[in-house]
C-alpha positions in Angstrom: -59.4 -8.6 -248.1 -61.8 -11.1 -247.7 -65.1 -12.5 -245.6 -62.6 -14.9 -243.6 -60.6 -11.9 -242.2 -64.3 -9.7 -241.2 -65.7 -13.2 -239.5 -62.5 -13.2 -237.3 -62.6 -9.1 -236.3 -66.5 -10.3 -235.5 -65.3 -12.8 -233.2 -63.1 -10.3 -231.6 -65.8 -7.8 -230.9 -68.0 -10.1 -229.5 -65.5 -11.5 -226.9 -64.2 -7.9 -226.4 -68.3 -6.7 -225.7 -68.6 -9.8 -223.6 -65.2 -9.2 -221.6 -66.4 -5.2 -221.1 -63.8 -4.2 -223.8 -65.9 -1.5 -225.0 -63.4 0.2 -226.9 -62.0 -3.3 -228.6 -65.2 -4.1 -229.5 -65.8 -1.3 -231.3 -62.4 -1.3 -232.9 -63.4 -4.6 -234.2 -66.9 -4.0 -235.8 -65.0 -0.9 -237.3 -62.4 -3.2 -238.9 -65.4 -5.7 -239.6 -67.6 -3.4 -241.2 -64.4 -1.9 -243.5 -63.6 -5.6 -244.3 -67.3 -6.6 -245.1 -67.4 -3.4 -247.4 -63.7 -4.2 -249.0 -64.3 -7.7 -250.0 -68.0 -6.4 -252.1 -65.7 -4.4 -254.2 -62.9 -6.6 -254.4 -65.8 -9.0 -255.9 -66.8 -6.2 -258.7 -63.1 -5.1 -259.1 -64.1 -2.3 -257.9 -60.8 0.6 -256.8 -61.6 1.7 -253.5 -57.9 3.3 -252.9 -58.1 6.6 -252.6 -57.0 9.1 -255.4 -55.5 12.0 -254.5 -56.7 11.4 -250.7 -60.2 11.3 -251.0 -62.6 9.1 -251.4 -66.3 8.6 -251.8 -66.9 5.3 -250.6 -70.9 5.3 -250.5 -70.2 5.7 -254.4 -67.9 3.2 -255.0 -70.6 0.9 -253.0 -73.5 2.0 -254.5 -71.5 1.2 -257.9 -71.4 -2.5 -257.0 -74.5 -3.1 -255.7 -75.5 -1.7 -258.8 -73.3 -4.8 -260.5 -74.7 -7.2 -258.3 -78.6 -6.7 -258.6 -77.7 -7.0 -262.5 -76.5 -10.7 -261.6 -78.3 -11.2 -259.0 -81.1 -13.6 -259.6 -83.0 -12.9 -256.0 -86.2 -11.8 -254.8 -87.2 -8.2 -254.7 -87.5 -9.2 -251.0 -83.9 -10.2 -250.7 -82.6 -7.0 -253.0 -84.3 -4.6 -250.5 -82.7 -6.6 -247.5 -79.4 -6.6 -248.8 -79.7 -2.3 -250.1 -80.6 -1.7 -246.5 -78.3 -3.8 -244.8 -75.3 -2.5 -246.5 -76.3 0.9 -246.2 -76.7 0.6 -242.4 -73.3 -0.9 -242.6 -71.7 2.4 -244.4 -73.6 4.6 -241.7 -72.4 2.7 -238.5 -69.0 3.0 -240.8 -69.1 6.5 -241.4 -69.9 6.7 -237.8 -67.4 5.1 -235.9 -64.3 5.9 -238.4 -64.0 9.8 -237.2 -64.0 8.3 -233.4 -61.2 6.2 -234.4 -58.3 8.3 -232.8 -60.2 8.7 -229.6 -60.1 4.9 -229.7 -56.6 4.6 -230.1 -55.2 7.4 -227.6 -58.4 9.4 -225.6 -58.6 13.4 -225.6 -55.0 14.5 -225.8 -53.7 18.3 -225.9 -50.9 17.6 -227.9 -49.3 20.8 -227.3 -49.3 20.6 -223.8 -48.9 16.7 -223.7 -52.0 16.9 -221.1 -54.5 13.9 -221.3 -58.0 15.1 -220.9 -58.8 11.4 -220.6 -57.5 8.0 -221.8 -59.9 6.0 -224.1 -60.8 3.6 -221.3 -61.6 6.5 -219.1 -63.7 7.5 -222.1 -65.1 4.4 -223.0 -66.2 2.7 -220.1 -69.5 1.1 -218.9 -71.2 4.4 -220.1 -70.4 3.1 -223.0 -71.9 -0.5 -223.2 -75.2 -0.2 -224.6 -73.5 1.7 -227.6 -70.9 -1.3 -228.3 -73.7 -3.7 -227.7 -75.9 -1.8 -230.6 -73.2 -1.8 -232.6 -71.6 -4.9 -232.3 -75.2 -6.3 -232.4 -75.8 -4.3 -235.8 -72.4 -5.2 -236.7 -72.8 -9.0 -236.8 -76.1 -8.7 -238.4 -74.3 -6.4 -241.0 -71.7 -9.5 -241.5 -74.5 -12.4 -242.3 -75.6 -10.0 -245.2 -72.4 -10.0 -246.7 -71.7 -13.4 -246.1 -75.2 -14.2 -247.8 -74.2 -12.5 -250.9 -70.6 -13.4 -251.4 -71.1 -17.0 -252.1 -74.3 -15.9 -255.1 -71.6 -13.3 -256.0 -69.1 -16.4 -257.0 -72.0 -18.3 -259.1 -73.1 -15.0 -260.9 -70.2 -13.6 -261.8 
């Protein structure tokens, strides 16, 4: 995993926001966000796989942030930029992952193979201030990370 891959999946959910693609562009500040977040621990060789299927990924974060202001030679100023910046980003995370499967196939009865409604019936132009926000939260999410990953390479 690595900043490259999030930068592309940004690019994705800003053409999807601007081509009314609400539910691709919140697919792709999901997959950006998870990247973004992958990549920080990957730095600290941190293990984000999940043992026995559970994870606490707010820990694992925390954990190397921890790591990094040790490093870190910054301002207190940029520290307190960067703590709140990636803690957004594991909120808007922690948000949009349980929404995932509505992305993927809508409101399904799956014992009566009924649709309730797809995901573009769901995620439609109702829809578009939400993906805006969040794509909009998204990239500013990104710029933190990519901030930090190059003073991650000369500290470490």
């Amino acid at each position: 995993m690595n900043l490259e891959d999030a930068y592309a999946k940004l690019n994705i959910a800003k053409s999807n926001f601007k081509n009314s693609e609400y539910t691709e562009a919140l697919l792709a500040s999901q997959k950006c966000l998870e990247l973004c977040i992958k990549s920080f621990l990957d730095e600290f060789k941190i293990n984000y796989k999940p043992e026995h299927y559970e994870i606490n990924l707010d820990q694992k974060v925390l954990e190397a942030f921890s790591k990094f202001i040790e490093t870190a030679k910054r301002t207190d100023w940029d520290i307190e930029r960067y703590r709140k910046n990636i803690a957004k980003g594991l909120v808007l995370l922690n948000m949009l992952a349980p929404v995932r499967s509505k992305f993927d196939f809508g409101i399904k009865d799956i014992k009566q193979h009924k649709i309730l409604a797809g995901f573009k019936e769901i995620f439609d132009s109702d829809f578009r201030d939400i993906a805006d926000k969040v794509v909009s939260l998204t990239n500013q999410i990104y710029w933190v990370f990519d901030e930090i990953n190059p003073k991650l390479k000369k500290v470490i």
